[in-house]
C-alpha positions as CSV (number, residue, x, y, z in Angstrom):
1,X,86.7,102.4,-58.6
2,X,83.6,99.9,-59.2
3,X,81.0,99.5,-56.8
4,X,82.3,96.1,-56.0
5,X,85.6,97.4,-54.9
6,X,83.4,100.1,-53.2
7,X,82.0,97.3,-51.4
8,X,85.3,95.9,-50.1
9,X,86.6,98.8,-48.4
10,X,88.7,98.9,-45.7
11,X,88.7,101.4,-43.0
12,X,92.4,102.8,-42.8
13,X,94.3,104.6,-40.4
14,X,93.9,107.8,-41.9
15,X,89.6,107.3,-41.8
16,X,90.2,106.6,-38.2
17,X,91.9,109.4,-37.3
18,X,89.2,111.7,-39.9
19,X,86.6,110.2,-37.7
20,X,88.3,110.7,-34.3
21,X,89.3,113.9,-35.3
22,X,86.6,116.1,-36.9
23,X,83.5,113.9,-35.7
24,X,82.4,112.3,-38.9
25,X,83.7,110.3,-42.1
26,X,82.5,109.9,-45.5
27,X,82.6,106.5,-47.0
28,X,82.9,105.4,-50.8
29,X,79.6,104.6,-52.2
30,X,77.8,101.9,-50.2
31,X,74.8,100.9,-52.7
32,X,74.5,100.6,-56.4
33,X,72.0,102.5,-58.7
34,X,69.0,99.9,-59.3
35,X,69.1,100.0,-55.2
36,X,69.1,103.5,-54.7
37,X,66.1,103.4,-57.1
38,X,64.5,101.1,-54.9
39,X,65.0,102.9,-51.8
40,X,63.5,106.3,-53.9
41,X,60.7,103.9,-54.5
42,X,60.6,102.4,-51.1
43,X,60.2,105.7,-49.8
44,X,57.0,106.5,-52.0
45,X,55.1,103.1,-50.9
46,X,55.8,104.2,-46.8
47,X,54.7,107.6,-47.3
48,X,51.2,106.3,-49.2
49,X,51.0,103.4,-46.1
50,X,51.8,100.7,-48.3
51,X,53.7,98.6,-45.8
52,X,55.2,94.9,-46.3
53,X,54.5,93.2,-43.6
54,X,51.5,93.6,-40.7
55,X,53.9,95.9,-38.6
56,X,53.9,99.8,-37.8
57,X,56.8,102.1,-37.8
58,X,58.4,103.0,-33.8
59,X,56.6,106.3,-33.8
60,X,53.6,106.4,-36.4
61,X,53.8,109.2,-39.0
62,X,51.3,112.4,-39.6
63,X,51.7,113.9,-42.4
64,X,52.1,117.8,-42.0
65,X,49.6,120.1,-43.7
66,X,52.2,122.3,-44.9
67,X,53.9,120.7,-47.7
68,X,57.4,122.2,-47.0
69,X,57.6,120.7,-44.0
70,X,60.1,118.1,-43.4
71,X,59.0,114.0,-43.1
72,X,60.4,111.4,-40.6
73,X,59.8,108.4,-38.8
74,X,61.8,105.6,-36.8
75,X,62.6,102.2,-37.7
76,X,61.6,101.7,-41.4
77,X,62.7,98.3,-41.3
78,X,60.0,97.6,-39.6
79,X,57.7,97.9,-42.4
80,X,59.8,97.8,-45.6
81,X,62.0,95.0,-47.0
82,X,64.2,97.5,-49.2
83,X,64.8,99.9,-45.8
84,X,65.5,96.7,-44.3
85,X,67.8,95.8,-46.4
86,X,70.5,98.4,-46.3
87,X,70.2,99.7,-42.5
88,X,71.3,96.1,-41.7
89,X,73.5,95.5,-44.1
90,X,77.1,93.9,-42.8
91,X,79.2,96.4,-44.7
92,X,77.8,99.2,-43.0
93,X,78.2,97.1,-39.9
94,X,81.9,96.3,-40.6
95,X,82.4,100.1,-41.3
96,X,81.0,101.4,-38.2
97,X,83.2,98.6,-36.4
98,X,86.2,99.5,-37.7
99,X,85.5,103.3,-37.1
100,X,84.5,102.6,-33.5
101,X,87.0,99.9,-32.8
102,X,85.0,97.6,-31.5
103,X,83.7,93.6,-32.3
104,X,80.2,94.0,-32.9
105,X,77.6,96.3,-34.0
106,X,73.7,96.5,-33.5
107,X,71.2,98.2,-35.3
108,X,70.1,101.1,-32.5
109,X,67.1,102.5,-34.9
110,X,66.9,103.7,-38.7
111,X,64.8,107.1,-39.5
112,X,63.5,107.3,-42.9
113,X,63.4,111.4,-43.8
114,X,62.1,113.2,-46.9
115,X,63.3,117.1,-47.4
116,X,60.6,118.6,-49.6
117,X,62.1,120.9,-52.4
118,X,60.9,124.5,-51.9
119,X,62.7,126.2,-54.7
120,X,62.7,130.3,-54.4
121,X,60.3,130.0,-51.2
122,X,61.9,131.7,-48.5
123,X,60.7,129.6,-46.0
124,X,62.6,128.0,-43.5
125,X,60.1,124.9,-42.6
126,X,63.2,122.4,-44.0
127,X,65.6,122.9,-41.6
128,X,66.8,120.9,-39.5
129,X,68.2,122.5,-36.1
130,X,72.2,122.0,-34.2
131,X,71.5,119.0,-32.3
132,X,73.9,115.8,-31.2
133,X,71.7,112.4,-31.6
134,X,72.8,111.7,-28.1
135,X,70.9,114.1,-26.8
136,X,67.8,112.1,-27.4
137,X,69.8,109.0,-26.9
138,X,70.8,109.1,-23.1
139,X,69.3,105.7,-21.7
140,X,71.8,103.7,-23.7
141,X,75.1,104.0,-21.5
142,X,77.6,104.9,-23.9
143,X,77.8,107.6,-26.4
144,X,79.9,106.2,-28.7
145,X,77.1,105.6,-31.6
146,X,77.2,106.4,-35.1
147,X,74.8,107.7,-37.7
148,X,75.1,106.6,-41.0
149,X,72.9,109.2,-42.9
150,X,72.6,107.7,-46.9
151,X,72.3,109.8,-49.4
152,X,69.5,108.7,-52.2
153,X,70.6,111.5,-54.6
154,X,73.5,113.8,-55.5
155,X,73.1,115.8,-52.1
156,X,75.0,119.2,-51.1
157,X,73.9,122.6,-49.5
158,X,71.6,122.9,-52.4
159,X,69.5,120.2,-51.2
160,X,69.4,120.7,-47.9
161,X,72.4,118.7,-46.8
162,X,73.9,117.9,-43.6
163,X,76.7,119.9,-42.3
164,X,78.2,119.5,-39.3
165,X,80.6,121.3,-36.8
166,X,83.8,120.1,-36.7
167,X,85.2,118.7,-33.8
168,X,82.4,119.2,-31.4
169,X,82.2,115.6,-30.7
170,X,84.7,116.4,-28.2
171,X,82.8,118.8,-26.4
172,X,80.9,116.2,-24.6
173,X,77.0,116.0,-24.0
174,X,75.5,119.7,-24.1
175,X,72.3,120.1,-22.4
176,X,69.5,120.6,-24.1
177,X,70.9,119.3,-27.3
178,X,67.7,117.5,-28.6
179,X,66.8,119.9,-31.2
180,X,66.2,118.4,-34.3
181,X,63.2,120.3,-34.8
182,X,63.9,123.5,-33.9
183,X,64.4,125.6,-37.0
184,X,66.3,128.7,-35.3
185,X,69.9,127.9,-36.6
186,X,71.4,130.9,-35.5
187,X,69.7,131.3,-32.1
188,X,71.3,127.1,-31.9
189,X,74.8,128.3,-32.8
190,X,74.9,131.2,-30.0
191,X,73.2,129.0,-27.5
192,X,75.6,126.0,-28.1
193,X,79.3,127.1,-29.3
194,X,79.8,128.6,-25.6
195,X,83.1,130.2,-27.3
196,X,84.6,127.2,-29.0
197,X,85.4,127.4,-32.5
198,X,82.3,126.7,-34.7
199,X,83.7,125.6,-37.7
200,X,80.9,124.4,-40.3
201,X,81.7,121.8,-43.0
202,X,78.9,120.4,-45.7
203,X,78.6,116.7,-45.9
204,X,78.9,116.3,-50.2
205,X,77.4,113.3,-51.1
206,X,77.2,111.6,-54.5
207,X,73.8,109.2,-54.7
208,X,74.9,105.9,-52.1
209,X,77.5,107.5,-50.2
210,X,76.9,108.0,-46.5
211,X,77.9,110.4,-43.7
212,X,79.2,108.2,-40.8
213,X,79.1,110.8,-37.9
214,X,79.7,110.3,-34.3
215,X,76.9,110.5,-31.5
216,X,77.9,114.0,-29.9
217,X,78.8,115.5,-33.4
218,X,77.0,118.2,-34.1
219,X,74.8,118.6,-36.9
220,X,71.7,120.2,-39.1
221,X,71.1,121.5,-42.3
222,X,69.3,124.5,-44.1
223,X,66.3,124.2,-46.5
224,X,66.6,122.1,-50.2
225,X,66.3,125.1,-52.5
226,X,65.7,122.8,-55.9
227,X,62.3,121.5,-56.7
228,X,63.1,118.0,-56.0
229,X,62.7,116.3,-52.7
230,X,65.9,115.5,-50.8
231,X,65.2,111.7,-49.9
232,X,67.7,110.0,-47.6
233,X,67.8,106.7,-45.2
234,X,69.4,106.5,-42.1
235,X,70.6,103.7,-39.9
236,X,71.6,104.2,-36.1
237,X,74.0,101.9,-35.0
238,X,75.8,100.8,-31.8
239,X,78.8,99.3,-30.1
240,X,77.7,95.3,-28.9
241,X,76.9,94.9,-25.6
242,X,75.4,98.8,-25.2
243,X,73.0,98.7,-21.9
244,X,70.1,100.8,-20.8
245,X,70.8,104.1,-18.2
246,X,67.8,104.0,-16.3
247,X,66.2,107.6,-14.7
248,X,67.9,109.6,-17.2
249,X,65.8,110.1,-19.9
250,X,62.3,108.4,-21.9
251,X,63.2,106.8,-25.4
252,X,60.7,104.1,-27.0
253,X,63.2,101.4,-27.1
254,X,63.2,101.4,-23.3
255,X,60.6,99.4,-24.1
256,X,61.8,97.0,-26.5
257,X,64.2,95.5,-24.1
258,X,61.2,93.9,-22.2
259,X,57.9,95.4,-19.6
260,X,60.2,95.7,-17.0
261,X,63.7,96.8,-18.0
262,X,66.3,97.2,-15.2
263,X,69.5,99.6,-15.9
264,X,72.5,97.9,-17.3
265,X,69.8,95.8,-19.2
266,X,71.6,95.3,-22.4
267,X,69.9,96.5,-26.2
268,X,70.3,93.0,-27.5
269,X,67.2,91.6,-28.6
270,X,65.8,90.8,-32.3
271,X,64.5,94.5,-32.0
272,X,68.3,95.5,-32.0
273,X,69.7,93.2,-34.7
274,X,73.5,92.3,-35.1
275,X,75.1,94.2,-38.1
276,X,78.3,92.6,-38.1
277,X,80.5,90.7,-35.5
278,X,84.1,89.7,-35.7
């Protein structure tokens, strides 16, 4: 299949009921070489502060002083064209849509994350802890989100890639579920599985495919054992019309809806740009 054919894709029934089903789908590939190359670049010029634009990213970036420690930092499109570019990009849009069933979709936030390779090292500083992305997302009043995690190289287990538990979308909101950064995967496992059946499937990825995985899925990933770095972009989206929970929890685009937000205040603003809308 060519990329343009790719880039006519189709959600079908059977992606649906994937998605519905185990939490997350995995789409053809969305972008073509010469823009994954881009992105690797892209990715580069943020890191070094080279910024298009006069803007900042949502939460400012220090580097760590350990050098297998894992990179992040919210809304790239903020200060790159080439971030920009894909996590608003209509197909994506149409995707998460289709997936979600639903007339429009708004950009929520985009992260830009770099996995530094460690090779032999038998550190643990590239993990990424079980956590659901709701579970930092609680003032918007709906959980049904998606994350649409790109891949910006070949990207499996080796690498440090995603896996995530199947099914446990279903299991609601667990408290205490923000825990992106906390390394202890086993200690996450016991603490969250509460009996269910903790079934962990990799996310393969070839270079421009993407993860598209529900809000309360469960996810994380182990350290990138290769020598390269494990570069990805990631683009947070939402269902139109998604409105702020007020006294529930902090989250910096509380504030982009205005100085004094009231709850049912909807996420629709040029801060939260359309996607795609029937």
């Amino acid at each position: 299949m060519t990329l343009q054919a790719e880039r006519q894709y189709k959600i079908t029934q059977q992606d649906k009921e994937t998605f519905n089903r185990d939490g997350y789908w995995i789409s053809p590939k969305l972008i073509d070489d010469e823009q994954i190359e881009r992105l690797r670049k892209a990715h580069e010029r943020v890191w070094s502060g080279d910024y298009d634009g006069d803007g900042v990213p949502m939460n400012p970036f220090r580097l760590s002083g350990n050098p297998d420690a894992l990179r992040k930092f919210d809304n790239g499109w903020w200060i790159n064209d080439e971030v920009r570019k894909v996590v608003t990009d209509p197909f994506i849009g149409q995707l998460s849509a289709d997936l979600l069933e639903t007339d429009e979709i708004r950009l929520w936030h985009d992260q830009v994350i770099y996995k530094p390779g460690i090779g032999n090292k038998t550190s643990g500083d590239g993990n990424v802890g079980w956590h659901q992305d709701y579970g930092y997302w609680q003032c918007s009043d709906t959980p049904d989100m998606i994350t649409v995690w790109i891949a910006l190289q070949d990207t499996d287990l080796t690498n440090g890639g995603m896996m995530t538990i199947l099914g446990s979308h279903k299991w609601g909101l667990i408290q205490g579920s923000d825990s992106f950064f906390n390394q202890d995967l086993e200690g996450l496992q016991q603490k969250y599985s509460g009996g269910r059946d903790w079934i962990e499937e990799p996310c393969i990825l070839k270079a421009g495919q993407a993860s598209f995985h529900h809000a309360l899925t469960f996810h994380g990933s182990g350290p990138n054992r290769t020598n390269d770095p494990r570069l990805s972009v990631v683009a947070h989206v939402m269902k139109g019309g998604t409105s702020y929970r007020a006294g529930v929890q902090r989250h910096e685009n509380i504030r982009l809806i205005g100085p004094r937000p009231v709850n049912g205040q909807a996420f629709a603003n040029d801060f939260f740009p359309v996607l795609y809308k029937k």
